[in-house]
C-alpha positions in Angstrom: -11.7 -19.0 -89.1 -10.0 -19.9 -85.9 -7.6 -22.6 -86.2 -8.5 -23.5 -82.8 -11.6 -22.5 -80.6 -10.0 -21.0 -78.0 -7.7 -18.4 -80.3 -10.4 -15.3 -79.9 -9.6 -15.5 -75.7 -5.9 -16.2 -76.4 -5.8 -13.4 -79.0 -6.9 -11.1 -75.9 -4.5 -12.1 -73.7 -1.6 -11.6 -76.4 -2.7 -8.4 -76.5 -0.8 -7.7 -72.9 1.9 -9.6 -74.4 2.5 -7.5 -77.1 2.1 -4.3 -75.2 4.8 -5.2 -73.1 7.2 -6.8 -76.0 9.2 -3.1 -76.4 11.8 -2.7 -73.8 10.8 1.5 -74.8 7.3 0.5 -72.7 8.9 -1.7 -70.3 11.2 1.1 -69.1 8.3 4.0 -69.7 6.2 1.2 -67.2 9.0 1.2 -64.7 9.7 5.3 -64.3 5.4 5.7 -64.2 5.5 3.6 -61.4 7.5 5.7 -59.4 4.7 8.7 -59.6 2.7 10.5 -62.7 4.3 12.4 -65.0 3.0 14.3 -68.0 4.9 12.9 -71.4 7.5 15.6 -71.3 8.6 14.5 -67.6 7.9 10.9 -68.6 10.2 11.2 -71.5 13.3 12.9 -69.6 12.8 10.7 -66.8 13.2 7.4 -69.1 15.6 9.1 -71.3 13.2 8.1 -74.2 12.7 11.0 -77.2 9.3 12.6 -76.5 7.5 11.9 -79.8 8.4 7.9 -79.6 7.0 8.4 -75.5 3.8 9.6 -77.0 3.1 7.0 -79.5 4.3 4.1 -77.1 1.8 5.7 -74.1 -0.8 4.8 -76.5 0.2 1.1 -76.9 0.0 1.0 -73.3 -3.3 2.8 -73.2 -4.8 0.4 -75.3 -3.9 -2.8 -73.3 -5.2 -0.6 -69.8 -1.9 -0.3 -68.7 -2.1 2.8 -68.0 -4.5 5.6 -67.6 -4.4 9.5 -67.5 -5.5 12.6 -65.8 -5.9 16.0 -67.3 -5.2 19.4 -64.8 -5.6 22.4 -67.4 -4.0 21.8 -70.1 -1.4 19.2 -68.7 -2.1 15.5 -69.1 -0.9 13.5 -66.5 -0.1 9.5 -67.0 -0.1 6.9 -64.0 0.0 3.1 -64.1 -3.5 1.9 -64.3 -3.7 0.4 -61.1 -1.7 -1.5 -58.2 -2.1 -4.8 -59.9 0.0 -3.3 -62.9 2.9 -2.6 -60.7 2.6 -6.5 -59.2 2.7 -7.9 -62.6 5.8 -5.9 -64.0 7.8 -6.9 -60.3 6.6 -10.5 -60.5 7.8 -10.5 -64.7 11.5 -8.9 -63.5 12.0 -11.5 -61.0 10.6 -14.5 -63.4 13.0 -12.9 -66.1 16.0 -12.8 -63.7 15.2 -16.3 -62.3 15.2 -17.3 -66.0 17.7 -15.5 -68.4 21.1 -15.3 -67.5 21.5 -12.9 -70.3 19.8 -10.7 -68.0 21.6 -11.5 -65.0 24.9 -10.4 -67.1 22.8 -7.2 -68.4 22.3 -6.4 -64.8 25.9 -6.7 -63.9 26.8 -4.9 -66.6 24.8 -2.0 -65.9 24.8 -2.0 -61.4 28.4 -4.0 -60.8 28.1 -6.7 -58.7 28.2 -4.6 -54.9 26.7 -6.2 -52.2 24.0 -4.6 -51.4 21.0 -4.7 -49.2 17.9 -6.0 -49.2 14.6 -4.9 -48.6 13.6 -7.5 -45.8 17.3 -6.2 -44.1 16.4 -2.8 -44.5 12.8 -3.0 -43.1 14.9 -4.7 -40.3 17.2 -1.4 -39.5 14.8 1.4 -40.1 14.3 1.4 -35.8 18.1 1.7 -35.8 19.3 5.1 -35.0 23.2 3.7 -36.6 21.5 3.3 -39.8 20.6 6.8 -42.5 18.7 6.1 -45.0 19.7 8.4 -48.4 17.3 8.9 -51.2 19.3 10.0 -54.1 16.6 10.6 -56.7 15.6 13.9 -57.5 13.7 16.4 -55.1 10.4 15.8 -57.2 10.3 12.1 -57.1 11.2 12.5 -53.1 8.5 14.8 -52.5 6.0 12.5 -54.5 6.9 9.6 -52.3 9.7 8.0 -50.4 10.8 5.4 -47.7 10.1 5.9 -44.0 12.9 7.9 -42.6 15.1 9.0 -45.5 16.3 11.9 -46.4 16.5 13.5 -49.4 20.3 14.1 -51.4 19.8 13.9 -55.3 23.2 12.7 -56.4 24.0 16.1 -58.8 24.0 17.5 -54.6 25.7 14.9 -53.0 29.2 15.9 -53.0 28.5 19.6 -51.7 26.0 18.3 -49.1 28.2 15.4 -47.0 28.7 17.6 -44.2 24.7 16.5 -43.7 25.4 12.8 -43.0 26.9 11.3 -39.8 30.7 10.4 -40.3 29.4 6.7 -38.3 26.3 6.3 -39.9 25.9 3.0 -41.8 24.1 4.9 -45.2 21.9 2.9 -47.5 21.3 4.9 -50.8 18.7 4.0 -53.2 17.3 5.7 -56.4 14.6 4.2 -58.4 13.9 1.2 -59.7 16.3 -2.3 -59.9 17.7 -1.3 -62.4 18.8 2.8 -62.0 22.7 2.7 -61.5 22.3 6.3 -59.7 22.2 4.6 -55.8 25.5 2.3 -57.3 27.2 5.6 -58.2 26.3 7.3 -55.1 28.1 4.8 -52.9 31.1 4.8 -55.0 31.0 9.0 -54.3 30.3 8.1 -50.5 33.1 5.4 -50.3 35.5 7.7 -51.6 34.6 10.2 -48.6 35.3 7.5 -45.9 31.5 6.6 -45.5 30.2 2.6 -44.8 27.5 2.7 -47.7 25.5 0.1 -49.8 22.6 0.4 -52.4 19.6 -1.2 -51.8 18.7 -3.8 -54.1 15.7 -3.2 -56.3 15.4 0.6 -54.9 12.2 2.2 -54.5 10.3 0.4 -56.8 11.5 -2.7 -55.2 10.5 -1.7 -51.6 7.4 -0.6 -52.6 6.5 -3.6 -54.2 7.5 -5.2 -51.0 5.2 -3.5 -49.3 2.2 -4.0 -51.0 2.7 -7.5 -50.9 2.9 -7.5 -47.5 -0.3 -5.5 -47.6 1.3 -2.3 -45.6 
């Protein structure tokens, strides 16, 4: 018997709660809402070993998390739906408003660069002084990526500078808030004489932006 009347309803809505309680699903959540991946992309994208991606895709399943596509004999995962990738940016910004463990986790991880923001980005994009630099792989590019940039994954970065205007003010992003990948390019870039920052929450962040803003 319930020890309240109410427990059956707040049973359900633990259930979301406990599908997110694994930072493995948190970070599997993150990298799917980039673009699809089958679980062997998933896996090396999220640097999670492939049997514990499979078995934590099905915790997510189960909550309607996220759903799946099958093309032959691949099966392809996505986030269930735009709402998915509204809740997990609105939690990260709670979470960082909240814990200042995480703040420090973050600093630990990124450094503490300034950086730029996606309101001041959305601001430049009309300004021929400013190159945008997507530093994720070609794949992740191709699947989807801010207006204007061009693509340089990092491991091509250092053999590819001759591509970038020596004046250009370069913002570099990679993935999601919390991919260090954008943080190491501008160190490379600094080093070559160039004026670059990250930007802040990368390309989950500006797409979450965005659909907030309903573009």
């Amino acid at each position: 018997m319930s020890e309240f009347p109410e427990e059956p309803i707040y049973q359900q809505l633990a259930r979301v709660s406990k599908a997110l309680a694994s930072p493995v699903r948190l970070r599997l959540l993150d990298v799917l809402d980039q673009r699809e991946r089958t679980v062997e992309e998933l896996a090396l994208a999220a640097g999670v070993a492939l049997k514990n991606t499979s078995a934590q895709l099905q915790h997510l399943r189960a909550a309607h998390l996220v759903t799946s596509r099958k093309e032959g004999a691949r099966v392809y995962y996505r986030l269930a739906d735009e709402r998915v990738s509204r809740f997990l940016g609105e939690l990260q910004e709670f979470a960082h408003d909240r814990l200042a463990d995480l703040r420090e986790a973050v600093r630990a991880r990124l450094g503490s660069p300034e950086g730029v923001t996606a309101d001041e980005l959305a601001s430049r994009l009309t300004d021929s002084g400013t190159v945008v630099v997507d530093v994720r792989p070609a794949a992740d590019y191709a699947a989807g990526h801010l207006p204007g940039a061009i693509s340089l994954p990092l491991a091509e970065l250092r053999e590819r500078l001759d591509e970038l205007p020596g004046q250009a003010r370069i913002v570099a992003y990679c993935g999601g808030p919390y991919c260090a990948v954008s943080a190491e390019a501008v160190r490379i870039l600094g080093e070559h004489g160039y004026d670059a920052r990250a930007l802040d929450g990368g390309y989950l962040g500006w797409r979450r932006r965005e659909r907030r803003a309903g573009h």
